[in-house]
DRENNUSE-352446 format. One record per residue (C-alpha): x negated, y negated, z negated; chain; residue number from 1. Coordinates in Angstrom, 1 decimal, padded with zeros to 4 digits, m for minus. Last residue first. Example, Ala and Ser with C-alpha at 12.3 -4.5 7.8 and 13.67 -1.06 7.14 Angstrom:
residues 2
px: m013.7	py: 001.1	pz: m007.1	unit: A	pos: 2
px: m012.3	py: 004.5	pz: m007.8	unit: A	pos: 1
//
This chain:
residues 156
px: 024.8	py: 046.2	pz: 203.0	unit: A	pos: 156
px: 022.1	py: 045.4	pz: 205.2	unit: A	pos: 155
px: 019.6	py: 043.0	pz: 204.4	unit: A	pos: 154
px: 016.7	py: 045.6	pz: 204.9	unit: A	pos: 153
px: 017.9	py: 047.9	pz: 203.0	unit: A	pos: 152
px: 015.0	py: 048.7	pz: 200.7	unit: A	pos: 151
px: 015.2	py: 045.8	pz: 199.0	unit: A	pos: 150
px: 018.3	py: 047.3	pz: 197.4	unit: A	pos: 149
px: 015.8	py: 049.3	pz: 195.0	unit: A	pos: 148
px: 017.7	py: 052.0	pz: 192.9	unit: A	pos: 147
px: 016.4	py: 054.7	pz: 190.5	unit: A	pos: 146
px: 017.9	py: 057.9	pz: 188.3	unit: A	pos: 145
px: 015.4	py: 059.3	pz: 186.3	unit: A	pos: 144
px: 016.0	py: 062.3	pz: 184.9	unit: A	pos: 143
px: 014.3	py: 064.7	pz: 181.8	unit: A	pos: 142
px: 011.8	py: 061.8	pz: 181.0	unit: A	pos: 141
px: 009.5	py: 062.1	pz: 178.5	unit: A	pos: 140
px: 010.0	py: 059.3	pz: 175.3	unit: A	pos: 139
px: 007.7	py: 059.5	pz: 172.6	unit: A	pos: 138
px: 008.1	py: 057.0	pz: 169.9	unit: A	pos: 137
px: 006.2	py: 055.8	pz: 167.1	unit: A	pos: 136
px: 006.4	py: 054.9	pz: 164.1	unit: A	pos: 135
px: 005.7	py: 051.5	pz: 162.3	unit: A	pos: 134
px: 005.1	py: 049.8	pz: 158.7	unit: A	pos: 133
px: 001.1	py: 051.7	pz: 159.0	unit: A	pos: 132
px: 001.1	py: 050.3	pz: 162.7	unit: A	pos: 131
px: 000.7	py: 046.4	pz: 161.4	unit: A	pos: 130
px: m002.1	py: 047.5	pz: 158.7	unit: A	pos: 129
px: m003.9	py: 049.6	pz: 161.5	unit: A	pos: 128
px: m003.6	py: 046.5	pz: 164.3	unit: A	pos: 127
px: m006.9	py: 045.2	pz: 163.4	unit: A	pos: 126
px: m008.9	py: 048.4	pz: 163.5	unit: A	pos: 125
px: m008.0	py: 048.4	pz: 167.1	unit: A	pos: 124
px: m009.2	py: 044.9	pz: 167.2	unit: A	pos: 123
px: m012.4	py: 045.8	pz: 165.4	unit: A	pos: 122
px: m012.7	py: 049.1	pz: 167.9	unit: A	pos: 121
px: m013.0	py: 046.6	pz: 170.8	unit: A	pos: 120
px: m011.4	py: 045.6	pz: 173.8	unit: A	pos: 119
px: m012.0	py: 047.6	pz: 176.4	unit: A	pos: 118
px: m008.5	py: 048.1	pz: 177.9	unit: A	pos: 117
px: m008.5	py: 044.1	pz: 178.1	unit: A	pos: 116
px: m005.7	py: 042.9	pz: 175.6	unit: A	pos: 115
px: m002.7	py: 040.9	pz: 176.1	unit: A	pos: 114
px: m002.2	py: 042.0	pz: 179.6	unit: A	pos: 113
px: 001.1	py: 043.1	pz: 178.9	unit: A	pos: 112
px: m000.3	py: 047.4	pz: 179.5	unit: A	pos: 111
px: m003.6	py: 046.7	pz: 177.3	unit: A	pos: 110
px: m000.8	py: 045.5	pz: 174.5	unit: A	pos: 109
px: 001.7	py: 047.9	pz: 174.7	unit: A	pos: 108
px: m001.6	py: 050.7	pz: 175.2	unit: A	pos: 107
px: m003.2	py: 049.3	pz: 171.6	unit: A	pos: 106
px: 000.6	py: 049.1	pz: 170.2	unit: A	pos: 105
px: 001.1	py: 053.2	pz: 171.5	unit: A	pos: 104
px: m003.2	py: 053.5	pz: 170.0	unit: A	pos: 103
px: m001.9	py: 052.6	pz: 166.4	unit: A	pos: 102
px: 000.8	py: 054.6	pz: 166.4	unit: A	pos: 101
px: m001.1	py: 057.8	pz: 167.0	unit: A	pos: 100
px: m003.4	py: 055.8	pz: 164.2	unit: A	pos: 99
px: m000.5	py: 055.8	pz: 162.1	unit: A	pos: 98
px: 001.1	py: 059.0	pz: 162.9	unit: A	pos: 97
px: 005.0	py: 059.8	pz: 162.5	unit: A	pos: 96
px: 005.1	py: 060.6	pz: 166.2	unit: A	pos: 95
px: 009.0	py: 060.6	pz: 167.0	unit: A	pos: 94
px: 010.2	py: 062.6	pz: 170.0	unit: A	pos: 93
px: 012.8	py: 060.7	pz: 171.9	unit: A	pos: 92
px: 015.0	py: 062.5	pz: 174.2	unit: A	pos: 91
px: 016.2	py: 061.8	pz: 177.8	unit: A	pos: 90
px: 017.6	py: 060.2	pz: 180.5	unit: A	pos: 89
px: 015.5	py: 057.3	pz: 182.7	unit: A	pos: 88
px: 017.0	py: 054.5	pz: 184.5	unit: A	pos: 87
px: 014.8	py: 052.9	pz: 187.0	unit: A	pos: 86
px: 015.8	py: 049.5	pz: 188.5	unit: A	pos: 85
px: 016.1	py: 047.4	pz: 191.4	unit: A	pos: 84
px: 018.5	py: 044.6	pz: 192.4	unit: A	pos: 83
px: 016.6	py: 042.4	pz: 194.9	unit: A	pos: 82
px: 019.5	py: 042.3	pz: 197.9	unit: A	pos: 81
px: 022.0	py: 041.8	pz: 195.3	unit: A	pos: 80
px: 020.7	py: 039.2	pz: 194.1	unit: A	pos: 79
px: 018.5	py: 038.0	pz: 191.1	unit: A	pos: 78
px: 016.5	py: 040.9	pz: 190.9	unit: A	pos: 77
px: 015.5	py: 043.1	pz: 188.0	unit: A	pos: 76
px: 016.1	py: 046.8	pz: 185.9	unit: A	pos: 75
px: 014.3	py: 048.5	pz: 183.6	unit: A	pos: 74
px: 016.5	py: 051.0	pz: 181.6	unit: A	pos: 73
px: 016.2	py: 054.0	pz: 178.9	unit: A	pos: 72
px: 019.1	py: 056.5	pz: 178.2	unit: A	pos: 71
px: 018.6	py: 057.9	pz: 175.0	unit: A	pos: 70
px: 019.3	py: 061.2	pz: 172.8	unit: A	pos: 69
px: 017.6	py: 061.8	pz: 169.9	unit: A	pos: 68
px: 020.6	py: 061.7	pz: 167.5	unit: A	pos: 67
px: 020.8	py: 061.0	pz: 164.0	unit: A	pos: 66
px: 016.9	py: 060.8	pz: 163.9	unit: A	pos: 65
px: 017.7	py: 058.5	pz: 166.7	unit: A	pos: 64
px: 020.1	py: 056.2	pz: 165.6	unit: A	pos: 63
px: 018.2	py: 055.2	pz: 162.1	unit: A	pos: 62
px: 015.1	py: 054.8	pz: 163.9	unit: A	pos: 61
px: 017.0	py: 052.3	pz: 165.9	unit: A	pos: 60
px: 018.4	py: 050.8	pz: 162.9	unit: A	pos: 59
px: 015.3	py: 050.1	pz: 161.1	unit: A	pos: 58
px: 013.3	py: 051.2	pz: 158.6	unit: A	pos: 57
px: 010.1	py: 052.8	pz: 160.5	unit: A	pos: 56
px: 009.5	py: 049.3	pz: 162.2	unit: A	pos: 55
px: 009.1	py: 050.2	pz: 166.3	unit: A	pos: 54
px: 007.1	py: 051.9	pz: 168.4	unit: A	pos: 53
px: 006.7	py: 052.5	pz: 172.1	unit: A	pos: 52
px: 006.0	py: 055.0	pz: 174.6	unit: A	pos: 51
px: 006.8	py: 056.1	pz: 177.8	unit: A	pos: 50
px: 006.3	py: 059.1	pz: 180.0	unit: A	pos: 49
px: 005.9	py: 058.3	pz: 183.7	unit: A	pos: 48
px: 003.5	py: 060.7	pz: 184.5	unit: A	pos: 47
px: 000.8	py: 058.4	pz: 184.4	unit: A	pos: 46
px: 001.8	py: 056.5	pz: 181.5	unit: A	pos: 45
px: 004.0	py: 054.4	pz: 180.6	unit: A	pos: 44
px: 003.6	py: 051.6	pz: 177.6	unit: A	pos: 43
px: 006.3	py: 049.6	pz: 175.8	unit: A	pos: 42
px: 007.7	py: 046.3	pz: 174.7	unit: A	pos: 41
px: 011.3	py: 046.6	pz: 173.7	unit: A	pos: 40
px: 014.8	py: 045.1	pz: 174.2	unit: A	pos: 39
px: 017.5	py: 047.0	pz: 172.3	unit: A	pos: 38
px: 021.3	py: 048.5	pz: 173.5	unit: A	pos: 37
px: 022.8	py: 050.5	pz: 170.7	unit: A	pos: 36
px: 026.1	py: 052.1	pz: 172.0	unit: A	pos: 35
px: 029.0	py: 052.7	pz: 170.0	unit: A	pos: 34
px: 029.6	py: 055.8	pz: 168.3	unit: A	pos: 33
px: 030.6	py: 054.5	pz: 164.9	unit: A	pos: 32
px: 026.6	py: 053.5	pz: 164.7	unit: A	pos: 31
px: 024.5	py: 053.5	pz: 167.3	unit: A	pos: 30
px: 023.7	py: 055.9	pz: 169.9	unit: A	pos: 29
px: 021.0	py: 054.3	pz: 171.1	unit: A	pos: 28
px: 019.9	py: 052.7	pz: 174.3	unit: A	pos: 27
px: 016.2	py: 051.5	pz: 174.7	unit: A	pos: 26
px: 016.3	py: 048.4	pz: 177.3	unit: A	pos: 25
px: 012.2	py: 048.4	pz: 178.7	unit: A	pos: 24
px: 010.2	py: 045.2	pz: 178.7	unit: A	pos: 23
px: 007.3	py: 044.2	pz: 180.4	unit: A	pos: 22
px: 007.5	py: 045.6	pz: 184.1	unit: A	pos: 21
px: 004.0	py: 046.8	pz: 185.9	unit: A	pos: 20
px: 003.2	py: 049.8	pz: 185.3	unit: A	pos: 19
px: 007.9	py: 051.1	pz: 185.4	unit: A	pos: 18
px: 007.3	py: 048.9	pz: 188.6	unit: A	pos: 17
px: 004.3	py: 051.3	pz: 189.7	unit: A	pos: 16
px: 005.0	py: 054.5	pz: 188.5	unit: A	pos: 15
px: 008.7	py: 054.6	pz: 190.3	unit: A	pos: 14
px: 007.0	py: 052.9	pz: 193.2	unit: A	pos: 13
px: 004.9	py: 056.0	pz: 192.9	unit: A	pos: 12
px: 007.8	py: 058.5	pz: 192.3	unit: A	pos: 11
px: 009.6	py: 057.6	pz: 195.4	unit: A	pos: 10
px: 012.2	py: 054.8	pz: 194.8	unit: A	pos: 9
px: 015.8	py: 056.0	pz: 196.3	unit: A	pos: 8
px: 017.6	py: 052.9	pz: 198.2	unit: A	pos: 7
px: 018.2	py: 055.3	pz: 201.2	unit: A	pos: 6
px: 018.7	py: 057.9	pz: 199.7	unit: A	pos: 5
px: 022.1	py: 056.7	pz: 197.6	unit: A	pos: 4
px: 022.7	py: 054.7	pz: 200.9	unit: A	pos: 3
px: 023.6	py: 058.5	pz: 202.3	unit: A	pos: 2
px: 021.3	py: 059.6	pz: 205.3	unit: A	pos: 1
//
């Protein structure tokens, strides 16, 4: 068995940290064809498909209606023997819906335990004004490429 296998998260670890990590790095293809690296809060669901939003005038919007394509990463550890991420390819599908919005900050916030999942519909109502100056973003994952040194036991 190659180390590549070996350190291979299955899809429910994959679930699991992507559940339970709070930021995501979105990468861009910014302008003059550098990379566009950005922190961001987001949601996952069950099938791993995540979602976020940001301000509909900035540069990351401008990126991605230029070109869709993204590689997303969460990554930790301190040492080697922690280091674990899951890097997902793919393209980002842009939901220009405010209440669609809406519910992606409602599911950012449930998912960083800064809301109970049944908080109520004045809170959601709340977050309309904030969500009317955002879009959102659909991201489903075409690879993912994942690493968990843990897994090797102290042997590297």
């Amino acid at each position: 068995m190659s180390r590549r296998d070996q350190i291979k998260m299955t899809d429910d670890e994959i679930g699991s940290y992507l559940k339970n990590s709070r930021t995501i790095i979105l990468v861009s293809n910014g302008k003059n064809g550098f990379p566009h690296p950005m922190p961001m809060w987001y949601a996952v669901d069950d099938q791993n498909v995540v979602y976020m939003t940001t301000f509909r005038k900035s540069q990351k919007i401008n990126n991605l209606k230029k070109d869709p394509r993204v590689a997303l990463l969460v990554e930790s550890g301190d040492v080697y023997q922690e280091l674990k991420s899951v890097l997902i390819y793919t393209e980002v599908e842009l939901i220009d819906d405010v209440e669609a919005t809406r519910d992606i900050l409602f599911n950012i916030s449930v998912q960083r335990g800064d809301l109970q999942a049944d908080a109520g519909e004045k809170i959601r109502e709340g977050m309309m004004n904030t969500a009317s100056k955002r879009i959102g973003m659909k991201f489903t994952p075409d690879k993912i490429v994942t690493w968990d040194h843990s897994k090797l036991g102290g042997v590297y």
